[in-house]
C-alpha angles and dihedrals in degrees: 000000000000104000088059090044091057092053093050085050090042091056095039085052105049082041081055091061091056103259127122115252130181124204108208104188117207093170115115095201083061091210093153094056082044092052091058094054092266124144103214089182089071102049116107094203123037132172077278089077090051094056108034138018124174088213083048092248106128123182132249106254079227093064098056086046114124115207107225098166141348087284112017124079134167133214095214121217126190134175100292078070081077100061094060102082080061095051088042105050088095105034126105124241084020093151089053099053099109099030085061089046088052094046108087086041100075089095105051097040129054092206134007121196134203124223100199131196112254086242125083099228132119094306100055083041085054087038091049095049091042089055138075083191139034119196111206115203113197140176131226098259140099090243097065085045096065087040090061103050084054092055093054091055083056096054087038086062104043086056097052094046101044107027088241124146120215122185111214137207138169139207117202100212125173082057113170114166101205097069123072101216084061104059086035089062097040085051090052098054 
């Protein structure tokens, strides 16, 4: 899809000015490892195995990494991502869960970014703690409208419930001036 198109050239791109960048995917449909010719299917650790492990032996977010160039990395996710809200429900410190994993990586990558999952449950709140920004893609229509402003209670709460401050920023995309709904909704964000 092309919102996950524009975080693998994102990263490419910020690889391409010689820093190091790191793609995390929390995604379960996986669709940014697949976009770099990866078969998630066939990997034996994801991003999962970072944030969650029945025998409690979780594994380090730099041991699922995939180098893809000199300067770009990604963190894959596949389908088995889906099932961790589930495991999660009942453990302790669950919103916290990526942002641990991050945590000892500030020094090896520049910038790290997050692919998240279009819905607001327990992986975008991971993927928000674990953030200082959140980039917000949306399209010229009424219906990411009202998915923003979902979005913004969510962060909202995050930062009423935790303390953390997340910067936001949006980028209209799909953009076309001729037509009305699309200013309306430009002038809106």
């Amino acid at each position: 899809s092309d919102r996950h198109t524009g975080w693998i050239g994102a990263a490419a791109a910020i690889a391409l000015m010689g820093k190091k960048v790191l793609l995390i995917d929390m995604d379960p449909q996986g669709h940014s490892a697949i976009g770099l010719n990866i078969n998630t299917s066939e990997m034996e650790r994801t991003v999962c195995d970072t944030l969650y492990d029945s025998s409690g032996d979780r594994a380090a977010l730099n041991d699922v990494t995939i180098k893809i160039d000199d300067n770009f990395d990604i963190a894959p996710s596949n389908i088995s991502l889906s099932a961790l809200e589930q495991h999660l429900s009942m453990v302790e410190g669950r919103e916290t869960k990526l942002k641990e994993a991050i945590d000892g990586l500030y020094q090896i990558y520049d910038y790290i970014i997050i692919d998240c999952p279009p819905s607001l449950g327990l992986l975008t709140f991971n993927s928000l703690i674990a953030s200082t920004e959140v980039i917000v893609p949306i399209e010229m229509s009424l219906f990411s409208l009202h998915g923003i402003s979902k979005l913004l209670k969510i962060i909202d709460l995050v930062r009423k419930k935790t303390g953390h401050e997340v910067r936001i920023k949006v980028v209209a995309t799909m953009f076309d001036k001729r037509t009305r709904i699309s200013k309306e909704v430009l002038k809106d964000i």
